[in-house]
C-alpha positions as CSV (number, residue, x, y, z in Angstrom):
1,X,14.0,16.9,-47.4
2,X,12.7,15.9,-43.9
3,X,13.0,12.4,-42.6
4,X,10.3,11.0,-40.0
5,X,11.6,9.9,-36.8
6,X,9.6,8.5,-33.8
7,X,9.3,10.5,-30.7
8,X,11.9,8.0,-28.3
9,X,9.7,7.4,-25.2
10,X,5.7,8.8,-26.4
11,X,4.4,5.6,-25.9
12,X,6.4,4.2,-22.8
13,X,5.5,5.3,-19.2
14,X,8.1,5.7,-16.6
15,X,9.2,3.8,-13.9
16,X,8.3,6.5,-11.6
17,X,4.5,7.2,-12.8
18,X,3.6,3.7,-12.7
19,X,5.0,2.9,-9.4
20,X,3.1,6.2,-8.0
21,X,-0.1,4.6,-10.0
22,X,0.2,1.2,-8.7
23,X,1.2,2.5,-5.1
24,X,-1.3,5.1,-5.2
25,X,-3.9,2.1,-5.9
26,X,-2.6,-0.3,-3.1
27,X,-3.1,2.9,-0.6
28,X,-6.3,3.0,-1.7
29,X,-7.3,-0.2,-1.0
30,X,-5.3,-1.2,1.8
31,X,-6.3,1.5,4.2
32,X,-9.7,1.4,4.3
33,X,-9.4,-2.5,4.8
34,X,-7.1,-1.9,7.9
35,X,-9.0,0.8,9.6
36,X,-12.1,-1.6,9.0
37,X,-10.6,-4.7,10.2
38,X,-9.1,-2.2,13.5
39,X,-12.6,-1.2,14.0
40,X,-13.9,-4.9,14.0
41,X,-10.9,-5.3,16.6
42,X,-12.2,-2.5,18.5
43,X,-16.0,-3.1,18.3
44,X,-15.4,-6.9,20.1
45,X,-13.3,-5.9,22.9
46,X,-12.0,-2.8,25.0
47,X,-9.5,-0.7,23.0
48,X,-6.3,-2.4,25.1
49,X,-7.7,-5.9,23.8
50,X,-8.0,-4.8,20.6
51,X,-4.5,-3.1,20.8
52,X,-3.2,-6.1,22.1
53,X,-5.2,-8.5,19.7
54,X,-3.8,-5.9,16.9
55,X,0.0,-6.0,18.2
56,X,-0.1,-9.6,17.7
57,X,-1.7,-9.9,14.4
58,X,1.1,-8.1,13.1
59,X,4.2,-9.4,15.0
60,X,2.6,-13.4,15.0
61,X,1.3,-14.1,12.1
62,X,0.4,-17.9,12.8
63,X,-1.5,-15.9,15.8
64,X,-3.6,-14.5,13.6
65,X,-7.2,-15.2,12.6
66,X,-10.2,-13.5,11.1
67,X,-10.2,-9.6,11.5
68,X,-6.4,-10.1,12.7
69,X,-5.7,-11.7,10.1
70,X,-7.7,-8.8,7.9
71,X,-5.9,-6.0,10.2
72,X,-2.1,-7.8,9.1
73,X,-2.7,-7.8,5.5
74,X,-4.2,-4.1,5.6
75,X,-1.1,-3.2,7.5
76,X,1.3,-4.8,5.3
77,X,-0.5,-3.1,2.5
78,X,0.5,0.4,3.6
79,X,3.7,-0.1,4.1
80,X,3.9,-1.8,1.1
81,X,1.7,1.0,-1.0
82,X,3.7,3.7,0.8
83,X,7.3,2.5,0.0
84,X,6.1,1.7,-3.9
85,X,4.8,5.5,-4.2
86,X,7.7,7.2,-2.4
87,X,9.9,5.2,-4.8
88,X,7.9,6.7,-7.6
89,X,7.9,9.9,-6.6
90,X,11.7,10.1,-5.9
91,X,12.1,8.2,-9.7
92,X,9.4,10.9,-11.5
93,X,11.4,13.4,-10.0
94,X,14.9,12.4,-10.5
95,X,13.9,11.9,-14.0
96,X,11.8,14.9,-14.4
């Protein structure tokens, strides 16, 4: 006679595929809205300004304001979006 048992983890995702999925997802959003908020830097002043004005967004953040402001959060989003992912990736695999 056979006897049903449930498969342990078919319904449960990994830690590692959803932190690749959620910092796959910040990635996607946070780049675009720091190379935006850079070129809005860039397009108001000469590029030393802007790297100046961009230096200062992201080590002063009372500093800050408007597309520095934009430029910080965008920045802080990558490293964010990249350190979630590559601990995915180094949890898919370990578990894998």
């Amino acid at each position: 006679m056979s006897q049903w048992r449930p498969e342990p983890n078919r319904h449960r995702r990994p830690v590692g595929e959803v932190a690749t999925r959620v910092g796959t997802g910040l990635l996607l959003v946070a780049i675009p809205l720091a190379a935006g908020a850079f070129l809005g830097l860039v397009s108001g002043a000469t590029m030393t300004a802007a790297l100046s004005t961009a230096t200062t967004a992201v080590t002063d953040p009372p500093a800050a304001n408007g597309a520095a402001r934009l430029f910080r959060i965008g920045v802080l989003g990558v490293l964010a979006g990249s350190w979630i992912l590559g601990f995915g990736l180094v949890v898919e695999e370990l578990w894998a």
